[in-house]
C-alpha positions in Angstrom: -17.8 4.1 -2.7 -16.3 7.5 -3.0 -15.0 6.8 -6.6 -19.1 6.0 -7.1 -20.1 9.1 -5.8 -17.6 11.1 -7.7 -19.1 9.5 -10.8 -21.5 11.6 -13.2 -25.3 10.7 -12.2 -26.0 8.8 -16.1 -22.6 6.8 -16.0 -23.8 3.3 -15.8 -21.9 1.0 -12.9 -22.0 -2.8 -13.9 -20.0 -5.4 -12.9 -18.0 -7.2 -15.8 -16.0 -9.7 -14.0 -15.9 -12.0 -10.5 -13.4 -14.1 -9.4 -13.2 -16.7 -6.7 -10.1 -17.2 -5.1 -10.9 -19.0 -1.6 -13.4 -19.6 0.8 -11.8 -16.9 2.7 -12.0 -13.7 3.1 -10.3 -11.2 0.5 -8.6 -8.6 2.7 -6.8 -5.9 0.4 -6.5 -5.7 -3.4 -3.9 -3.7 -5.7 -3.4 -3.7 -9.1 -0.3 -3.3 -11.4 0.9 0.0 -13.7 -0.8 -1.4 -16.7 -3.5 -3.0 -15.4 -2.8 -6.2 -16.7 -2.4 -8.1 -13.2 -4.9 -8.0 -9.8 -3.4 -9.2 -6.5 -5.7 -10.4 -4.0 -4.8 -11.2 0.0 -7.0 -13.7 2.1 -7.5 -14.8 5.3 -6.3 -18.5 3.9 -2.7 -16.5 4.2 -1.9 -16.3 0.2 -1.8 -13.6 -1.9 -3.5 -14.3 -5.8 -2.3 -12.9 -8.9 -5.0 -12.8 -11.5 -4.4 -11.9 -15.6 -7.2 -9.1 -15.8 -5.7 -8.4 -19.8 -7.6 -11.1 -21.3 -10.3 -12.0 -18.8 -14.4 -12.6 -19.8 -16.6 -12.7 -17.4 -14.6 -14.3 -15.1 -10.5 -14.0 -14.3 -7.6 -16.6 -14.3 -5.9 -17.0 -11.1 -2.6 -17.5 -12.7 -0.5 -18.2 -9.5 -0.6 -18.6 -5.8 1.8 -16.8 -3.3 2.5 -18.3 0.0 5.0 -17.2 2.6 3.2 -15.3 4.9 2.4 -16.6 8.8 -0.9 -14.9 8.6 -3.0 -12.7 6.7 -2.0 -10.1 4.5 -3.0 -6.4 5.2 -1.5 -4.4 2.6 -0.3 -4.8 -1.0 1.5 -2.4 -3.7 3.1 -3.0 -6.9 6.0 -1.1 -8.3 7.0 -2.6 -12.0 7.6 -6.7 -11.9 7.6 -6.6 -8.1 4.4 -7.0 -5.7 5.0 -6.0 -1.9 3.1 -7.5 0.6 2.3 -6.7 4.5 0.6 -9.0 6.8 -0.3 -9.5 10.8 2.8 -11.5 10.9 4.3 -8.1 11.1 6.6 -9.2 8.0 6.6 -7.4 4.3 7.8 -9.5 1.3 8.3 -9.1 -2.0 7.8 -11.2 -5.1 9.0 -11.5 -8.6 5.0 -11.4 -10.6 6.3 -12.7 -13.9 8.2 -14.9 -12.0 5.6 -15.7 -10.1 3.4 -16.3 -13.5 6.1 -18.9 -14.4 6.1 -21.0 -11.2 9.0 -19.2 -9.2 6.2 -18.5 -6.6 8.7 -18.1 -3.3 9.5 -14.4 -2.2 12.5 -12.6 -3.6 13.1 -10.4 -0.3 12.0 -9.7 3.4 12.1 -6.8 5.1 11.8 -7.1 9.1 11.8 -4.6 12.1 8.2 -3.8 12.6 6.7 -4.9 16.1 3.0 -4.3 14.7 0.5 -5.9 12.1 1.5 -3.4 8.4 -1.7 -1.7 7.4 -0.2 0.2 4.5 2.6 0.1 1.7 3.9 2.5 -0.9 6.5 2.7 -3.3 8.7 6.1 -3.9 6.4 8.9 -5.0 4.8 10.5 -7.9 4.8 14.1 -9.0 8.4 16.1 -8.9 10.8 15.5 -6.1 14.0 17.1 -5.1 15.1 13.6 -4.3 16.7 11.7 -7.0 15.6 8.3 -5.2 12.1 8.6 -5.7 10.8 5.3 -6.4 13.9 3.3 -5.2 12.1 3.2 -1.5 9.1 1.3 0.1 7.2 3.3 3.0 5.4 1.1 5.9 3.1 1.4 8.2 2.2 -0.6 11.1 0.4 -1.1 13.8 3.3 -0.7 16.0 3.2 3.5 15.7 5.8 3.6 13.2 6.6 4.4 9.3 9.6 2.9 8.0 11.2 4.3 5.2 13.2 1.4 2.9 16.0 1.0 0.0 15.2 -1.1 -3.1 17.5 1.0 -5.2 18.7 -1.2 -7.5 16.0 -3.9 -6.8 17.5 -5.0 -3.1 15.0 -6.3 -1.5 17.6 -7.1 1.3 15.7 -4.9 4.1 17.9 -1.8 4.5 15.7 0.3 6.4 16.8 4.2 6.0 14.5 5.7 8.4 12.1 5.3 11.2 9.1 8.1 11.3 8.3 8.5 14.7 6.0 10.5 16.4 2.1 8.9 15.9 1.0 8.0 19.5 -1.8 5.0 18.1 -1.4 2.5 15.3 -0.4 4.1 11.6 -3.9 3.3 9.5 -2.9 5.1 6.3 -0.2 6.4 4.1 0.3 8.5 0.9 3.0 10.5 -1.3 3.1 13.2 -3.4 6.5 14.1 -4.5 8.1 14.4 -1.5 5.8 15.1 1.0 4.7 12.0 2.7 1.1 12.1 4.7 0.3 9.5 7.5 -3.3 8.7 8.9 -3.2 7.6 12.4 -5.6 6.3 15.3 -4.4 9.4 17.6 -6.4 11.7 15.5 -3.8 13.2 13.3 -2.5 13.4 10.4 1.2 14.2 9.6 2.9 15.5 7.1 6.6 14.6 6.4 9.6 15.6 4.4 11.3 12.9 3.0 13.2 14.8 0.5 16.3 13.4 2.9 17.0 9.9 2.5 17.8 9.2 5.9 16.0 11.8 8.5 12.4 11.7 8.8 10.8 14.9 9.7 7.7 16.0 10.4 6.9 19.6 8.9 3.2 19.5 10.2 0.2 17.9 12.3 -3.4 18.0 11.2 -6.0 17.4 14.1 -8.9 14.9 12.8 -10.6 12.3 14.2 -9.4 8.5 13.7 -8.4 8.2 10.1 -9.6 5.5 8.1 -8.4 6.7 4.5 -6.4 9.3 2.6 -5.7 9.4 -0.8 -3.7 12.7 -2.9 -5.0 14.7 -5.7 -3.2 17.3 -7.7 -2.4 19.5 -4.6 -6.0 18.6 -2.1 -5.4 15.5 0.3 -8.4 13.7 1.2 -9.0 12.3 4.5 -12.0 10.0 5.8 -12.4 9.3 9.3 -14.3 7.7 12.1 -16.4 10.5 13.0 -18.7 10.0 9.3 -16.6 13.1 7.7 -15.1 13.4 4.5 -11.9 16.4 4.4 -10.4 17.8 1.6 -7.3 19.8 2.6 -5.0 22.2 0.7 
């Protein structure tokens, strides 16, 4: 909705494509780098890569991932390899061209979350005094926490280098820009970390909202929705 409203008043919106993938409920979507590939979660506990390269008016499903105890709550895609969270408190990851050939089980599991993930990341864009950008996976969960993993090298052993503490309600949100790491929360704040340090999470600063529902980065503005109807932009 907000990428509608940001829109020019004479750009036409139509829709070009739909896919069915279950009778289920679709719960999170992500796409890859190129665009080529959609990944879809549902409440039948898969996850549905679909070739969006060549697709009409409607899109291949072109394989099924299943692994997950229940239903999947975040998704992010960094290169060949999809992450996935779910209310099974679990994150996996999977091999997508792999997947594409029939190798459909995970490739990795990373485990020490107590809480249902609501968001995933990989590494960071923009400059970073950290060589390592984009060799970790950030989660957040349900459970208060951001944890801060290694897939240097593409393990996907679950090596967790940090836990962020410090958010007194469930983690709703997450996003990075070069180094600086920004967590949404149901305590009505907002935290910003350093994570220039591979190992110590520290928090440099606390915004007071209300629950947050969304954030997403811009340039140098961080926008922030939350459950009292309000949009923020912050700089």
């Amino acid at each position: 909705l907000l990428l509608l409203l940001l829109l020019p008043a004479d750009v036409a919106v139509v829709c070009v494509c739909v896919m069915f993938s279950s009778i289920k409920v679709v719960t999170v979507l992500a796409v890859n780098e190129d665009c080529t590939r959609l990944f879809s979660s549902s409440w039948d506990n898969t996850i549905r890569i679909w070739d969006i390269q060549n697709q009409g008016e409607s899109a291949t499903c072109v394989a099924t991932l299943q692994g997950h105890e229940d239903w999947g709550r975040a998704l992010t895609a960094a290169g060949n390899v999809l992450f996935s969270g779910a209310k099974d408190y679990s994150i996996k990851a999977w091999d997508i061209e792999g997947a594409v050939g029939g190798a459909t089980s995970s490739v990795g599991s990373f485990e020490g979350h107590t809480g249902v993930l609501t968001s995933l990341l990989v590494g960071g864009q923009g400059e970073s005094r950290n060589d390592a950008v984009g060799e970790r996976l950030f989660s957040a969960s349900w459970d208060n926490t951001i944890r801060m993993w290694d897939i240097s090298g593409g393990r996907f052993d679950g090596v967790c280098l940090a836990v962020f503490q410090g958010h007194t309600d469930d983690v709703t949100a997450l996003v990075i820009q070069g180094d600086w790491l920004f967590s949404g929360s149901d305590d009505n704040t907002i935290r910003v970390w350093d994570t220039a340090n591979a190992t110590v999470a520290r928090c440099i600063k606390i915004l007071s909202v209300d629950r947050v529902i969304a954030l997403t980065v811009s340039d140098d503005r961080l926008f922030s929705s939350s459950s009292d109807d309000t949009v923020k932009i912050w700089q």
